[in-house]
N, CA, C and O of each residue as an XYZ file, in Angstrom:
912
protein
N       0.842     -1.188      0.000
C       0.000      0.000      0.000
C       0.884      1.248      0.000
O       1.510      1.567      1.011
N       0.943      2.038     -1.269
C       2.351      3.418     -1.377
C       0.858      4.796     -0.966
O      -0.341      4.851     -1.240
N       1.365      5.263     -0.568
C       0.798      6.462     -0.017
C       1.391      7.746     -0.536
O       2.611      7.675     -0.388
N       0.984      9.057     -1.162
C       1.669      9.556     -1.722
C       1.139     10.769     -1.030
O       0.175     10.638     -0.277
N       1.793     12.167     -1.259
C       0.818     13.674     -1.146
C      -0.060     13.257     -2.459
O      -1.254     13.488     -2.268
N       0.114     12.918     -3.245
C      -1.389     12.936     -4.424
C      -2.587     11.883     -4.077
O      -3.572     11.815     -4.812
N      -2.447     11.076     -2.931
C      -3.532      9.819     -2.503
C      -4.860     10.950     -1.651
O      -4.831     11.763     -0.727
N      -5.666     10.540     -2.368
C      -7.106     11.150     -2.196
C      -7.505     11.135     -0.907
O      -7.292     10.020     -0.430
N      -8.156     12.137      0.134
C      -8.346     11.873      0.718
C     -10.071     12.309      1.170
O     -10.867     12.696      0.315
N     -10.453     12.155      2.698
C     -12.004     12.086      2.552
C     -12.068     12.628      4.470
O     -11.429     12.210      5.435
N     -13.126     13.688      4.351
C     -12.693     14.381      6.027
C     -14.333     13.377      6.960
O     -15.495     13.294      6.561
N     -14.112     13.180      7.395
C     -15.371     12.673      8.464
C     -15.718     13.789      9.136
O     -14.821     14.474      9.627
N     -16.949     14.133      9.261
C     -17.414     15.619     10.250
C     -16.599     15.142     11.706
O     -15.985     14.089     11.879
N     -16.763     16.058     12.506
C     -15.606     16.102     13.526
C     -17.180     16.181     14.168
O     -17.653     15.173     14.693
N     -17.837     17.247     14.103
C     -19.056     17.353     15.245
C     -20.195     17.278     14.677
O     -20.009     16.795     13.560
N     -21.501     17.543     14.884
C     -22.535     17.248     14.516
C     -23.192     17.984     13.266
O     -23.367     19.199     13.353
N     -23.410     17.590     12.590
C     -24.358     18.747     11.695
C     -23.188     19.083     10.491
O     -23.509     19.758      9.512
N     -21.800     18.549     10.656
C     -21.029     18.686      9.679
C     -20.479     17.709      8.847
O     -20.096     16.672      9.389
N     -20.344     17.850      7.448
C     -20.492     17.247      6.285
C     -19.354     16.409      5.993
O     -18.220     16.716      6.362
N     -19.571     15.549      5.459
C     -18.684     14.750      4.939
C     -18.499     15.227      3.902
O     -19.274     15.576      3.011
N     -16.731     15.272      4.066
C     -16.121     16.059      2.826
C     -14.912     15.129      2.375
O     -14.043     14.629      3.090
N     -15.120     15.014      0.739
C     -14.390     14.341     -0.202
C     -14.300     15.306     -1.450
O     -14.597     14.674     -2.463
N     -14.061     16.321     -1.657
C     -13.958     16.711     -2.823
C     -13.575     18.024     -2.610
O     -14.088     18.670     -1.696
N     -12.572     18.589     -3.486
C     -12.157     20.087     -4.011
C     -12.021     20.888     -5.199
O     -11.114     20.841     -6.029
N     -12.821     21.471     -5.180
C     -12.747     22.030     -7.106
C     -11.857     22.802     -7.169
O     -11.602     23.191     -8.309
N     -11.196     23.236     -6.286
C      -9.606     23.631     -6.621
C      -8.560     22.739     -7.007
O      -7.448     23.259     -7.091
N      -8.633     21.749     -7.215
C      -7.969     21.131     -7.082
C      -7.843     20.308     -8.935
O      -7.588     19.116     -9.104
N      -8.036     21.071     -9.803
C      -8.218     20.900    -11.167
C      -7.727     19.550    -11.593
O      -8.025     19.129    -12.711
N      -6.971     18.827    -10.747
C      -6.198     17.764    -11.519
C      -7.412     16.488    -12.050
O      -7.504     15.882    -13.118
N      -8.321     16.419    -10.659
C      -9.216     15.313    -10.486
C      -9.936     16.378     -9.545
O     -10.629     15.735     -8.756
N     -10.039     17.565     -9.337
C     -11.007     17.415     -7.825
C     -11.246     16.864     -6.616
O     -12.194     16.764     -5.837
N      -9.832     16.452     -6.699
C     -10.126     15.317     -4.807
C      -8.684     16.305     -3.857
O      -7.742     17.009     -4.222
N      -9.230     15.828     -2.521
C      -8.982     16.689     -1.368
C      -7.365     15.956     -1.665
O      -7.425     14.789     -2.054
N      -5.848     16.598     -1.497
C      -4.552     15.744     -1.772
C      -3.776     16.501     -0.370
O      -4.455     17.452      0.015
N      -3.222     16.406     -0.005
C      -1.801     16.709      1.083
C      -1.125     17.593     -0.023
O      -0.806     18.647      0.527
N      -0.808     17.613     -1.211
C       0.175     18.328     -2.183
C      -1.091     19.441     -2.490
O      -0.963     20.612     -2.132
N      -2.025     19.078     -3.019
C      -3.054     21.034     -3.163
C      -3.407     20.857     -1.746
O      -4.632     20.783     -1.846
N      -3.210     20.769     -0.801
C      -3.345     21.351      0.557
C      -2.458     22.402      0.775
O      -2.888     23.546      0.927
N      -0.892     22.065      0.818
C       0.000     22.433      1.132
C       0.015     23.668      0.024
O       0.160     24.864      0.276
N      -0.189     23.004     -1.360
C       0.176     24.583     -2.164
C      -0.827     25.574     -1.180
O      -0.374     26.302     -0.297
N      -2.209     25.455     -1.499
C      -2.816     26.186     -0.810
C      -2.604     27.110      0.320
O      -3.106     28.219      0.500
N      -1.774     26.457      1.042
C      -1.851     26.847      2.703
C      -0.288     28.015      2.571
O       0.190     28.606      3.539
N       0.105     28.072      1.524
C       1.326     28.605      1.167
C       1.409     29.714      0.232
O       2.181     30.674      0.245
N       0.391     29.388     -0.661
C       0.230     30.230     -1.969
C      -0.738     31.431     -1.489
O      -0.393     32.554     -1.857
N      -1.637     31.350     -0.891
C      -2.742     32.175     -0.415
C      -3.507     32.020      1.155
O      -4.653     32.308      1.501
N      -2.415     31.471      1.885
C      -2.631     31.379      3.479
C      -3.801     31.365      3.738
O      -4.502     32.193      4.319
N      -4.190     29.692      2.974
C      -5.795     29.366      3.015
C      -5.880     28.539      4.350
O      -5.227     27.562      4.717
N      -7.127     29.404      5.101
C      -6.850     28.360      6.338
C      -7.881     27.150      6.504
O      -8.019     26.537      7.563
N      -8.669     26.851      5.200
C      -9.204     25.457      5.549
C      -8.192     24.319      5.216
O      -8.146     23.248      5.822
N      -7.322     24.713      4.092
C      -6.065     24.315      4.113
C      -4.945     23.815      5.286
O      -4.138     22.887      5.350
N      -5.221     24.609      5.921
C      -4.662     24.551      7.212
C      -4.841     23.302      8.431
O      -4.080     22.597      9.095
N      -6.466     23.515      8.271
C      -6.909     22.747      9.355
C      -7.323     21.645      9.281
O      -7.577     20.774     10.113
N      -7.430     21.773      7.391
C      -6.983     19.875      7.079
C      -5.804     19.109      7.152
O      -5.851     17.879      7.116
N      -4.543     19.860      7.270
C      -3.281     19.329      7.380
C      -3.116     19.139      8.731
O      -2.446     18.196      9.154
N      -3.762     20.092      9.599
C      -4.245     20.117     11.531
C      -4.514     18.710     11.747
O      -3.697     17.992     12.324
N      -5.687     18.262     11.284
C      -6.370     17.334     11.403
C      -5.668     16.013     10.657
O      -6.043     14.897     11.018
N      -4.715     16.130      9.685
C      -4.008     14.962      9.219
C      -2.998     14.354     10.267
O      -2.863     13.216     10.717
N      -2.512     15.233     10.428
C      -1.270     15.011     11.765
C      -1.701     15.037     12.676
O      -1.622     14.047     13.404
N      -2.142     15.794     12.944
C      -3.032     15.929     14.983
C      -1.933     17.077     15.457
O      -0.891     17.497     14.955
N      -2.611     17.356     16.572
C      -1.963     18.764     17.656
C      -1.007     18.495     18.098
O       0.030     19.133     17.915
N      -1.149     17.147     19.019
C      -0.033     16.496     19.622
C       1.425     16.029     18.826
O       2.483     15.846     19.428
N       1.284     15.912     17.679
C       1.997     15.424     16.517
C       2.499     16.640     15.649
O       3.619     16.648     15.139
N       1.970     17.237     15.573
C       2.712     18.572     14.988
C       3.501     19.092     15.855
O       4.500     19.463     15.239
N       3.607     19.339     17.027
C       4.033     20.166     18.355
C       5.458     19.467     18.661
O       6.562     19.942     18.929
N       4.947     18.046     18.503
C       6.592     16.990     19.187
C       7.126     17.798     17.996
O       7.941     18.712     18.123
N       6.774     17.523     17.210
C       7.635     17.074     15.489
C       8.113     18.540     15.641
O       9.320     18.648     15.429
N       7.632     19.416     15.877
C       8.837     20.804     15.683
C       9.833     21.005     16.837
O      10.967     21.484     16.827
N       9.056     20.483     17.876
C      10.109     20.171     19.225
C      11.425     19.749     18.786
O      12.538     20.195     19.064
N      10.967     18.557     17.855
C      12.482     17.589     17.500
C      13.121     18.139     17.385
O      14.162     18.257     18.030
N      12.496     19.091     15.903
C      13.320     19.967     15.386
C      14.241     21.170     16.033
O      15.003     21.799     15.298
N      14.134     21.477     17.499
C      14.703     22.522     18.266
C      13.749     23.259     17.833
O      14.293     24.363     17.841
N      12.791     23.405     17.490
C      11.846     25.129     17.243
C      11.007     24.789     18.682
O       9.877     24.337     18.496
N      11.345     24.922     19.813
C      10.752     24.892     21.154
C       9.957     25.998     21.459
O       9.408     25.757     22.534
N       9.559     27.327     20.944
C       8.846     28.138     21.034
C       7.532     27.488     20.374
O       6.525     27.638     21.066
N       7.317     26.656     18.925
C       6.281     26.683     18.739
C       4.752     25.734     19.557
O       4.642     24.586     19.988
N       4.039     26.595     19.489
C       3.000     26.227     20.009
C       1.997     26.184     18.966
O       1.767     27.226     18.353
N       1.378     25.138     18.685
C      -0.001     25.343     17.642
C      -1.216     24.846     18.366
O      -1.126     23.653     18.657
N      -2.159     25.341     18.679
C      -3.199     24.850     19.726
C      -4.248     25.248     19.213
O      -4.985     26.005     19.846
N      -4.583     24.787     17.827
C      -6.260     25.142     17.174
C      -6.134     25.518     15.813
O      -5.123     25.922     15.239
N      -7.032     25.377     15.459
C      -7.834     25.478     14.114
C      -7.690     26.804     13.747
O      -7.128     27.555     14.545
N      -8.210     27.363     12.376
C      -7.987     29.113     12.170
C      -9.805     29.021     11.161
O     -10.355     28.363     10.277
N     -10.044     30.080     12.013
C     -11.212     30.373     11.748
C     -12.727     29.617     11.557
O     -13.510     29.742     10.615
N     -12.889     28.612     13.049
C     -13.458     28.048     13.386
C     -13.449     28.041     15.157
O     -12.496     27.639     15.824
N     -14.426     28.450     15.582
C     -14.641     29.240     17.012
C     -14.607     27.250     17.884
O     -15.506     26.419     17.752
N     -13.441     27.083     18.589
C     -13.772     26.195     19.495
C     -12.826     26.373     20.996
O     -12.395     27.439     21.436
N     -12.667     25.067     21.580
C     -12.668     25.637     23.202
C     -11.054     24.887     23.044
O     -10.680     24.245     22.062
N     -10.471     25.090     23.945
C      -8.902     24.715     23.782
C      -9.423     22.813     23.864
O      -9.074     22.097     22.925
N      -9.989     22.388     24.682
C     -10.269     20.841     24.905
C     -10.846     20.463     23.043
O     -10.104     19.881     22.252
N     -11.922     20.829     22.767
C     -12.224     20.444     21.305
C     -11.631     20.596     20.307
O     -12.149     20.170     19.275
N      -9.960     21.446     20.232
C      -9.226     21.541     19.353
C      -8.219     20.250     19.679
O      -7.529     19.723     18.807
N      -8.240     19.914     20.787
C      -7.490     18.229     21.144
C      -7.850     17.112     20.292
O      -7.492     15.934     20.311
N      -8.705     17.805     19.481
C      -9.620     16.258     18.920
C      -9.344     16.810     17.515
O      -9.144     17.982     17.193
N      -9.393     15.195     16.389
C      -9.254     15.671     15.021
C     -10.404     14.579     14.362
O     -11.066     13.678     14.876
N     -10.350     14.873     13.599
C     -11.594     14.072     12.985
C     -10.974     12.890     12.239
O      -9.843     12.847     11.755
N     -11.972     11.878     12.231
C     -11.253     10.562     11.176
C     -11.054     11.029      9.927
O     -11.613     12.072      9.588
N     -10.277     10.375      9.102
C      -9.513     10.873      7.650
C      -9.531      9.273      6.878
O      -8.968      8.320      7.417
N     -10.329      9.135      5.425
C     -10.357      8.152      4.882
C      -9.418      8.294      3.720
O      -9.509      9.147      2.837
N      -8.367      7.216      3.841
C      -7.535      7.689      2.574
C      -7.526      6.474      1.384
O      -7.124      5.316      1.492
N      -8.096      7.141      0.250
C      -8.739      6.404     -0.908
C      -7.824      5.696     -1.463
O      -7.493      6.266     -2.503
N      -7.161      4.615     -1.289
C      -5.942      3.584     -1.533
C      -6.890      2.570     -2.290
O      -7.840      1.972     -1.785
N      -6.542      2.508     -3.330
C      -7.187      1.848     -4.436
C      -7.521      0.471     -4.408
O      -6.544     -0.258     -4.577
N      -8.603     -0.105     -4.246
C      -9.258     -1.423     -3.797
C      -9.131     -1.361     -2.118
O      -9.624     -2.132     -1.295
N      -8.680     -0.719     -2.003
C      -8.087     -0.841     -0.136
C      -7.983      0.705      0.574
O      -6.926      1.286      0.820
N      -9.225      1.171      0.815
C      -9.131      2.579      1.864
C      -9.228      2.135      2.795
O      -9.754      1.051      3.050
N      -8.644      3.023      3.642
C      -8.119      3.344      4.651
C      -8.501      4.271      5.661
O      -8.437      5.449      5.308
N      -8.922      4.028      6.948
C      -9.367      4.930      7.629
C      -8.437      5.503      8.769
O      -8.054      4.610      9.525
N      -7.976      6.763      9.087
C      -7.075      6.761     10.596
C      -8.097      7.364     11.478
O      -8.735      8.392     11.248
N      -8.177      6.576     12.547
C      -8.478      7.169     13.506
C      -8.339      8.151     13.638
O      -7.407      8.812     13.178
N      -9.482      8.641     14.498
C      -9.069     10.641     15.043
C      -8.556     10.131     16.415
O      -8.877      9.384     17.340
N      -7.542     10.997     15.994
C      -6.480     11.843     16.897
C      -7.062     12.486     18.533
O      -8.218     12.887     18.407
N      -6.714     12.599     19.473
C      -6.937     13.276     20.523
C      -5.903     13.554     21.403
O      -5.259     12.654     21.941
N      -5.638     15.059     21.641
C      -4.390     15.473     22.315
C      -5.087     15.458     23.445
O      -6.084     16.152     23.244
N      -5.096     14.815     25.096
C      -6.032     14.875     26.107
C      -5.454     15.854     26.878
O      -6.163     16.416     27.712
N      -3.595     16.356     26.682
C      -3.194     17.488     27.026
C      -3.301     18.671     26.464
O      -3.531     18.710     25.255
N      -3.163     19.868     27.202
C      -3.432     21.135     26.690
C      -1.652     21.805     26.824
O      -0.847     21.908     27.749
N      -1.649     22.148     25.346
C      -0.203     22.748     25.486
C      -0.120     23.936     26.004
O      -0.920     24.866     26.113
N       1.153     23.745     26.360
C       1.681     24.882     27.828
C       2.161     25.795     27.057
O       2.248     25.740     25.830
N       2.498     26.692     27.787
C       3.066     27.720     26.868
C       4.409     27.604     27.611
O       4.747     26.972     28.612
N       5.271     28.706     26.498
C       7.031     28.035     26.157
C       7.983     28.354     27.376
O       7.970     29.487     27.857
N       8.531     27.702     27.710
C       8.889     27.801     29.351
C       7.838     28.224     30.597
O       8.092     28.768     31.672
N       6.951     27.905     30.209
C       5.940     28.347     31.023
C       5.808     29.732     31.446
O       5.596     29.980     32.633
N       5.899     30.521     30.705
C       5.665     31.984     30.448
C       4.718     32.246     30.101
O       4.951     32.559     28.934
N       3.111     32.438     30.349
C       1.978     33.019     30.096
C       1.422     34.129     30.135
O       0.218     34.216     30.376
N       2.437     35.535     29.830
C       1.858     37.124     30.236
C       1.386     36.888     29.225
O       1.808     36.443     28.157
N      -0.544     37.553     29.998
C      -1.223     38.229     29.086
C      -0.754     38.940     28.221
O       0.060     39.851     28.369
N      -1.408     38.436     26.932
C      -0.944     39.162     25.396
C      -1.891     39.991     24.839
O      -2.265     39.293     23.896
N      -2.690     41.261     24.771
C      -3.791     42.057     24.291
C      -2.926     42.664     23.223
O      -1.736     42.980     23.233
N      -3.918     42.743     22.234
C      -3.609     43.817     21.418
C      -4.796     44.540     20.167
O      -5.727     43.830     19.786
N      -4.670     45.681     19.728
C      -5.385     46.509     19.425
C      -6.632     47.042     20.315
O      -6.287     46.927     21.491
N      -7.902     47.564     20.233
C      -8.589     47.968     20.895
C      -9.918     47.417     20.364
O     -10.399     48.211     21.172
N     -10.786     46.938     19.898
C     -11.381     45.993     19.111
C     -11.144     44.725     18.378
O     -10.037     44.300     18.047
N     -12.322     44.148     18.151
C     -11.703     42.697     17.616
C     -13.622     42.495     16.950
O     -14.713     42.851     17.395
N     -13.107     41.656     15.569
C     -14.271     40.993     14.944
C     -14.176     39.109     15.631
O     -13.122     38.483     15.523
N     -15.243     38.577     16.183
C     -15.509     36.762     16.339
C     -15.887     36.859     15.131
O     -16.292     37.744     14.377
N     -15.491     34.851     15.074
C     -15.910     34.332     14.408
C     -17.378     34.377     13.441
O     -17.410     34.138     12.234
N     -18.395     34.693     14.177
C     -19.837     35.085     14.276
C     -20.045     36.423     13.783
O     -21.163     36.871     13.529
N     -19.059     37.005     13.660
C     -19.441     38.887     12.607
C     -19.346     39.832     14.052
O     -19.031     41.018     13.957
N     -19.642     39.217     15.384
C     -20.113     40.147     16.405
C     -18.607     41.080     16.541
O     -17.498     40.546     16.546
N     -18.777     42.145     16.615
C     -17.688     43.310     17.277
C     -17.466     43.177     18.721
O     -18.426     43.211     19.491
N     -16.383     43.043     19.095
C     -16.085     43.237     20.456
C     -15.557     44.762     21.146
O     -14.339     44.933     21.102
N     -15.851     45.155     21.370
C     -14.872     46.583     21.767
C     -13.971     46.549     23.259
O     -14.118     47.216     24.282
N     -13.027     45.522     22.923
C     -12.055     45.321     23.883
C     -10.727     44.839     22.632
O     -10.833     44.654     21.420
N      -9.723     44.765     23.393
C      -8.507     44.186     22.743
C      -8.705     42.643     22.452
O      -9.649     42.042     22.965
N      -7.778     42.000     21.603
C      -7.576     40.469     21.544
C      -7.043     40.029     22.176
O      -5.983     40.592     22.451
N      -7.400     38.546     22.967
C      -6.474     38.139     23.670
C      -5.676     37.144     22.906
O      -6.230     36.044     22.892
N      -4.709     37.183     22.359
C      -3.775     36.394     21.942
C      -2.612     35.426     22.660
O      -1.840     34.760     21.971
N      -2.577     35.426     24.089
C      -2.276     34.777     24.773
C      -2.167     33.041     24.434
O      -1.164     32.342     24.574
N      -2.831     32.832     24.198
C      -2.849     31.102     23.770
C      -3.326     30.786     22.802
O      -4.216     29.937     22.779
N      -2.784     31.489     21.529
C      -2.947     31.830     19.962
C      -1.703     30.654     19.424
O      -0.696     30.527     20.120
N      -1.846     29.940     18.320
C      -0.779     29.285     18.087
C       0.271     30.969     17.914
O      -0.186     32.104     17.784
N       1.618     30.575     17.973
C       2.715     31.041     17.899
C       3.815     30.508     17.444
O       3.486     29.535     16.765
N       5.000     30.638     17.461
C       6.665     30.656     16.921
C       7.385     31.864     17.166
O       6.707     32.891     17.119
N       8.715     31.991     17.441
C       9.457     33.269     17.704
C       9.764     33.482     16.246
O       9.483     32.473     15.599
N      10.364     34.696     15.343
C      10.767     34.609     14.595
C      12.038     34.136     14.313
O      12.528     33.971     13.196
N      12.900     33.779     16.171
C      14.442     32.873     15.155
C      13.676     31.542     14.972
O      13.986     30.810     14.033
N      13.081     31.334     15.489
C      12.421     29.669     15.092
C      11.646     29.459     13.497
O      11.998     28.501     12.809
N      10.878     30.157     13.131
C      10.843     30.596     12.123
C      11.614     30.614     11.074
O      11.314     29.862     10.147
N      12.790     31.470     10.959
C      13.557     31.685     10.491
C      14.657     30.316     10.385
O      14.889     29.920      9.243
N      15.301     29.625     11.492
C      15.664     28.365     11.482
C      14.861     27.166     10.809
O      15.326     26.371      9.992
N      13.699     27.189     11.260
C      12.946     26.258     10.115
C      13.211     26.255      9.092
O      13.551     25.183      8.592
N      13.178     27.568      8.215
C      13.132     27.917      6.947
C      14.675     27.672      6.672
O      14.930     27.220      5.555
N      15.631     27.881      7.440
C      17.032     27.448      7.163
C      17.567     25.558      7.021
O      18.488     24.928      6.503
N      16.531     25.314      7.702
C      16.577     23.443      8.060
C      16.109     23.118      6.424
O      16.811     22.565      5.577
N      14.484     23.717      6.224
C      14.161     23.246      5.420
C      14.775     23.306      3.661
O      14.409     22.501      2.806
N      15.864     24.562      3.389
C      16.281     24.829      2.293
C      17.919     25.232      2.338
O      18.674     25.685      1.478
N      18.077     24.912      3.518
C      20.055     25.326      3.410
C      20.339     23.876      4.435
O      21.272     23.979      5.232
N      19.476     22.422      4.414
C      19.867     22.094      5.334
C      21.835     21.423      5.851
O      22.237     21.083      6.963
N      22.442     21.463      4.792
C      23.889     21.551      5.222
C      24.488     22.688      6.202
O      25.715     22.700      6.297
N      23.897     23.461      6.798
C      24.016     24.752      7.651
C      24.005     23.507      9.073
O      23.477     22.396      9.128
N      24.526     23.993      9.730
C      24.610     23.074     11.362
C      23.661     23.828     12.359
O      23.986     24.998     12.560
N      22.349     23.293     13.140
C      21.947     23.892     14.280
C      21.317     22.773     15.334
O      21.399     21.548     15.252
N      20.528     23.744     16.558
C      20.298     22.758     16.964
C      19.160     21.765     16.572
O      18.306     22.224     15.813
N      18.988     20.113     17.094
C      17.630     19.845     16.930
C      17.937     18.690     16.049
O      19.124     18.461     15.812
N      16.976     17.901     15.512
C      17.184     17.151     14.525
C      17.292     18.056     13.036
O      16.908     19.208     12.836
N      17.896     17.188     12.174
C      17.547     18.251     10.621
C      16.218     17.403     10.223
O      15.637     16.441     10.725
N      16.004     18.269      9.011
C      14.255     17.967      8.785
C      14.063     17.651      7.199
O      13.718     18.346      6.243
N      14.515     16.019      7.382
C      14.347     15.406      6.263
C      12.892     15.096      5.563
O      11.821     14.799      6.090
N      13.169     15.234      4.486
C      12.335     14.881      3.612
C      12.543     14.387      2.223
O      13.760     14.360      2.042
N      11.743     13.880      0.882
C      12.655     13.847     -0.266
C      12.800     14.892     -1.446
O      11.835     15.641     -1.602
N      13.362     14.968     -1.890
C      14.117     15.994     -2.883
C      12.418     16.759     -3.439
O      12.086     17.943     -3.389
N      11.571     15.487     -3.971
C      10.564     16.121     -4.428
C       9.450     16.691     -3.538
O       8.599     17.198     -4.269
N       9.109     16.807     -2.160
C       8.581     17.073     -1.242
C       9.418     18.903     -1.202
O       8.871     20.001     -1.305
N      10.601     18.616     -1.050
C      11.433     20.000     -0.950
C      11.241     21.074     -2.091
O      11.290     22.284     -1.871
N      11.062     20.626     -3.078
C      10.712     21.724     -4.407
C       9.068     21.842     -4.190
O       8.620     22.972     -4.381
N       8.183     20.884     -3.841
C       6.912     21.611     -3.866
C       6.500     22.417     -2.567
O       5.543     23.191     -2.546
N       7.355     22.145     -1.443
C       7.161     23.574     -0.565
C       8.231     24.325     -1.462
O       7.358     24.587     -2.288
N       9.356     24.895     -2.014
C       9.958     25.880     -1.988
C       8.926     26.433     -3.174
O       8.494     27.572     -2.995
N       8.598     25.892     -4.086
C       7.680     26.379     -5.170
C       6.855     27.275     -4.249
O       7.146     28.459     -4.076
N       5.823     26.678     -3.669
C       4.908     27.052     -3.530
C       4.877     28.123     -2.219
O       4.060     28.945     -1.803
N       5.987     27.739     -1.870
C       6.243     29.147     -0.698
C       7.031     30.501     -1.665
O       6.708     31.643     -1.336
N       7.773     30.375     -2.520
C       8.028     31.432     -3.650
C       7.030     31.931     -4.512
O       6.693     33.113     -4.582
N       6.496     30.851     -5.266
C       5.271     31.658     -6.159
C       4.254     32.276     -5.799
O       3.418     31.791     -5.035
N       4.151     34.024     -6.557
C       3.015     34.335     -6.578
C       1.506     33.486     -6.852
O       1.457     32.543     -7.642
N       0.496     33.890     -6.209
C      -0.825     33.602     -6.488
C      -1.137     33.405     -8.455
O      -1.714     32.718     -9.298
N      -0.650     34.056     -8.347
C      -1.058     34.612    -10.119
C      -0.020     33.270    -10.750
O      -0.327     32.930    -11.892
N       0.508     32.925    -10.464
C       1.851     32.069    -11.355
C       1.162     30.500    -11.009
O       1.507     29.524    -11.675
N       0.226     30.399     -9.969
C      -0.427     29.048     -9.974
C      -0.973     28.144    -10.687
O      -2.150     28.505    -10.646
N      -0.947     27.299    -11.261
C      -1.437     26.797    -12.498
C      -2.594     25.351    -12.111
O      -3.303     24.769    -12.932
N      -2.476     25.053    -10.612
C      -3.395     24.616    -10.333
C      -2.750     24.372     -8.286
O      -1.940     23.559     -7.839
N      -3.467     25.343     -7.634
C      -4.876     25.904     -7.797
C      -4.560     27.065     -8.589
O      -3.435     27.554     -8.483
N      -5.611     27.684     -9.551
C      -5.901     28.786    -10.241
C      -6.185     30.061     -9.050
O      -7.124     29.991     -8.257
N      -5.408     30.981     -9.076
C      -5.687     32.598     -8.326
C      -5.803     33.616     -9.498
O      -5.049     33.797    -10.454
N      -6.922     34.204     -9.159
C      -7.251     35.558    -10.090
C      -6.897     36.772    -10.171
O      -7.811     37.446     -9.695
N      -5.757     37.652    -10.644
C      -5.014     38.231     -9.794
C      -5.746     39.550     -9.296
O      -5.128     40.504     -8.823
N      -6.731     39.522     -9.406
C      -8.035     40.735     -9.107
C      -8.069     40.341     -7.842
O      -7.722     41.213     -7.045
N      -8.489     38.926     -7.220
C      -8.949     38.656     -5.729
C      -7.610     38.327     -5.014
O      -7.554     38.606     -3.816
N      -6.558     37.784     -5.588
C      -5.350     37.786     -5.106
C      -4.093     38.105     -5.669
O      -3.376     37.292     -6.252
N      -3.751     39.698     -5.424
C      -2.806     40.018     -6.351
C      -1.575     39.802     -5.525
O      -1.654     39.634     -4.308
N      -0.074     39.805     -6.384
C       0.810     39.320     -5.923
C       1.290     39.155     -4.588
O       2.023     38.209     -4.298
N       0.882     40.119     -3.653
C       1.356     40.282     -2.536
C      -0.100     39.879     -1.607
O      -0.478     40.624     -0.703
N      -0.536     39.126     -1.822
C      -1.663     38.441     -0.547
C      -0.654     37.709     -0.774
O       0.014     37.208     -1.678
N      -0.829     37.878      1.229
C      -0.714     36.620      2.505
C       0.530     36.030      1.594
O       0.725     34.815      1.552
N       1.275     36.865      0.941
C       2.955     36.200      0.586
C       4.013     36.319      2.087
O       5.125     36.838      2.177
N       3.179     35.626      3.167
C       4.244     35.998      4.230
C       5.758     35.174      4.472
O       6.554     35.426      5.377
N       5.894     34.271      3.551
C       7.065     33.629      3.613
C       7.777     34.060      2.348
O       8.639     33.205      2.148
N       7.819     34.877      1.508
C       8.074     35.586      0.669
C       9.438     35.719      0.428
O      10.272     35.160     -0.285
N       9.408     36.960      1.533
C      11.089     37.231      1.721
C      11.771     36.788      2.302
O      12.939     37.160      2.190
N      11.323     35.420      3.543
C      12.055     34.815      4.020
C      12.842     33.783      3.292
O      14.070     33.727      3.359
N      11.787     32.613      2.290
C      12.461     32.231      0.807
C      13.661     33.032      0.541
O      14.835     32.762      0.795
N      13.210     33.951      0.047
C      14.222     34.544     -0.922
C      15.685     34.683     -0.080
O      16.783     34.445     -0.583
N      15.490     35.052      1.092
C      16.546     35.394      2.163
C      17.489     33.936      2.180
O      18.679     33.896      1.868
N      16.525     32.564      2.691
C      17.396     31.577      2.379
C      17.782     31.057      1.292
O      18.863     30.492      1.460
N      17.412     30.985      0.280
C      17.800     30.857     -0.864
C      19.215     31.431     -1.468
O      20.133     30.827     -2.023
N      19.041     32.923     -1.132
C      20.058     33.586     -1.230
C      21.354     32.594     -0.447
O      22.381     32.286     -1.052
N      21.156     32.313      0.540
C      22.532     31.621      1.484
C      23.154     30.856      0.596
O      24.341     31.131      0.424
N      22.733     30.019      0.010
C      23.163     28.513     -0.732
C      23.958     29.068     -1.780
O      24.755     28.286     -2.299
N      23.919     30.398     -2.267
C      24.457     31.458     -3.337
C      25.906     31.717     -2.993
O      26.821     31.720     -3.816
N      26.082     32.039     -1.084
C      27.105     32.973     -1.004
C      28.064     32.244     -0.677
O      29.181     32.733     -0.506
């Protein structure tokens, strides 16, 4: 049984009243949900259902070690993006059916029964601005609390992005293997504009070059290294 980023996959509702989802019309090749148009997605136009299907592939608990390994000990990821739930119901991921030809496959959902701590156990309240829009449209007229918001420092950040594209550079942590072709479709897709996508398709009216390009110049920054 070979498993690929192109093996189809299929979301089980997580809670009640929500749909079973197998299909993406972004996804021009065939229309089915893949780990590879996830990832472009979540890169090309910082799509966050994108996001919280790759959340839900790995689990909370499993994303969190896995950057630990890596020495990025600041990061914390503790929830979904743009879906209102309670720190305990983001512990949970939904089952995932993966369409393996004569032979699918179901994984269990995931459940983190711990709640991640924050990074050395440092929890000052984090507010910021003076208003805030919920999930729900309602206005708040107080600050955000961002306090137990996923996070990363920016050297962690920045080291990632050095692991993942200069990894002959020495730091701490494990290095962060993967194969050659896994490595060009994040660097692609963390470099290319929206507009240069050829599947998923961006219109450059609703997303012109510079949406949510937040890994942009960091690319370019490591890239540059391997040069000098």
């Amino acid at each position: 049984m070979k498993i690929t980023l192109n093996t189809p996959l299929a979301f089980y509702p997580l809670r009640e009243g929500e749909p079973y989802v197998d299909n993406d019309p972004s996804n021009l090749l065939d229309g089915t949900i893949t780990l590879a148009n996830e990832i472009r997605k979540i890169f090309l136009v910082s799509d966050n259902v994108a996001f919280n299907r790759l959340y839900a592939f790995a689990g909370q608990q499993y994303i969190n070690e896995k950057m630990w390994d890596l020495g990025l000990c600041s990061t914390r990821i503790r929830h979904r993006l743009s879906v209102p739930m309670s720190q305990e119901e983001n512990g949970y991921c939904e089952p995932i059916e993966i369409s393996v030809p004569g032979c699918p496959v179901t994984l269990a959902p995931k459940h983190n029964t711990e709640l991640i701590q924050c990074f050395e156990g440092d929890c000052k309240p984090l507010s910021l601005g003076v208003k805030h829009v919920l999930e729900n449209g309602e206005l708040v007229l107080n600050p955000m609390d961002f306090t137990m918001k996923n996070c990363i420092s920016l050297m962690d950040l920045q080291n990632l992005m050095v692991k993942l594209f200069c990894p002959d550079v020495e730091q701490s942590g494990e290095p962060c293997k993967m194969p050659y072709s896994y490595q060009m479709l994040l660097q692609e897709a963390m470099a290319d504009y929206p507009s240069e996508s050829s599947n998923p398709v961006y219109h450059k009216e609703e997303f012109p070059d510079d949406y949510c390009k937040v890994c942009l110049t960091s690319v370019l920054f490591v890239s540059s290294l391997s040069v000098v």
